[in-house]
N, C-alpha and C positions, 0 to 999 in steps of 0.2 A: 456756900461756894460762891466765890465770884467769875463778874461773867468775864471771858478771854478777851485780852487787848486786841487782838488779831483769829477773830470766830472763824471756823471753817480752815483755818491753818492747822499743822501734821507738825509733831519733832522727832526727830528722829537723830537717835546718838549713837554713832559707831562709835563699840568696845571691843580691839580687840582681846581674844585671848587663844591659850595653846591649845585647848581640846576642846572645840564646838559644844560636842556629847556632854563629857562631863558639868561642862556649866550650864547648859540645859537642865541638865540632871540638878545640880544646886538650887538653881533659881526655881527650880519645878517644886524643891520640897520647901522653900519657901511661900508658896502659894502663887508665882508668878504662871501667867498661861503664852505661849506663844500664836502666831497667824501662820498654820501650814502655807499660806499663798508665799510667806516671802521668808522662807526657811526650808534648809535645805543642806547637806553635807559638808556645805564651808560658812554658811549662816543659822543666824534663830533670830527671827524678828520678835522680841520678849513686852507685850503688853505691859507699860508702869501705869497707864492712863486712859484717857478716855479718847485722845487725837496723841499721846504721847508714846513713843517706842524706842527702846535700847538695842540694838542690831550688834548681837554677838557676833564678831566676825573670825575666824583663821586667823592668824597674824597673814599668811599668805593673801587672804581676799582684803585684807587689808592695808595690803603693801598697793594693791589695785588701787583704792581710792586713795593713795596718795600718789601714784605715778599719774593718775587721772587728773588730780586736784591740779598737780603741777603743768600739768599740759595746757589745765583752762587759766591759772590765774596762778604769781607767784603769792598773794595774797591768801587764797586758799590754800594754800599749802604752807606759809605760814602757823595759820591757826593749825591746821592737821599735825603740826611736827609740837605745837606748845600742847596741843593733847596728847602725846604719846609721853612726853616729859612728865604728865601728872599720872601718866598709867606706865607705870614700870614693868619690866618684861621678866 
């Protein structure tokens, strides 16, 4: 393994999708595990890594981080709207 450009750094990729449960449910019989501290009825924070995490979102809690995105930066939001173009609804 090589060592991290940026050690002690976190990723974290909001996906969202239409039923929290059920993709929980998919990703769980592929052997993914989630972190109860940051999952929850509109999320699943889904462990891919070791500092790495995929944050299933609601499409709803995920309209949030883009009305948020837009508030701080038109730049972050941006990037938020060229992620939903590579993830189809």
């Amino acid at each position: 393994m090589t060592t991290p450009a940026h050690a002690g750094r976190m990723l974290f990729v909001n996906m969202p999708v239409a039923d929290v449960e059920r993709s929980k449910a998919f990703f769980a019989k592929l052997g993914f595990s989630y972190n109860p501290a940051f999952t929850d009825d509109t999320a699943a924070c889904m462990l891919v890594g070791e500092h790495a995490f995929v944050m299933l979102l609601s499409r709803e809690k995920f309209a949030e981080f883009l009305e948020a995105a837009d508030r701080r930066s038109h730049h972050a939001r941006a990037g938020a709207v060229q992620l939903q173009r590579v993830i189809p609804r």
